[in-house]
C-alpha positions in Angstrom: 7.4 10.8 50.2 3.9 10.7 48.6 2.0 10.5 51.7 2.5 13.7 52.2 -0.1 14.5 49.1 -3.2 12.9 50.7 -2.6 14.3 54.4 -5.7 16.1 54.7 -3.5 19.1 56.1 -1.8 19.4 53.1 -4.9 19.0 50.8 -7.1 22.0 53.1 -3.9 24.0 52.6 -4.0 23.7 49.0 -7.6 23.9 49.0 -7.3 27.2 50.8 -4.5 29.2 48.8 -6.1 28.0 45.1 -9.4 28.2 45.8 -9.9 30.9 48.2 -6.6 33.1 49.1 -6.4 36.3 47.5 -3.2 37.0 45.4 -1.1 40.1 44.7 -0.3 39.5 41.4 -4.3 38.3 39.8 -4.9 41.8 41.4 -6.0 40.5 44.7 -8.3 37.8 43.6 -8.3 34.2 44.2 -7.3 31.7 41.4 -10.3 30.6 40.7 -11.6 34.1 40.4 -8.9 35.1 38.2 -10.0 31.8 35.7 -13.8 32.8 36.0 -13.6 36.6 34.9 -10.7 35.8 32.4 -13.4 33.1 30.8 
C-alpha cells in the first residue's frame, strides 16, 4: 500500500499540483505562491 508514495509518478504528480499548478481558490496561484506572498 505504501509503495505507491515513492513511485516517482506519484511524487512528479504531487510535485506538479503543489508546487507549480495554479488553483482556483488561492486566486489562481500555485501553493507555494500563495505561502510566499501571504509571508
Amino acid at each position: 500500500m505504501l509503495n505507491f508514495l515513492q513511485d516517482p509518478e506519484t511524487n512528479a504528480w504531487r510535485k506538479h499540483y503543489n508546487d507549480v499548478r495554479p488553483h482556483s481558490s488561492l486566486g489562481y496561484l500555485s501553493p507555494t505562491q500563495s505561502a510566499k506572498q501571504a509571508a
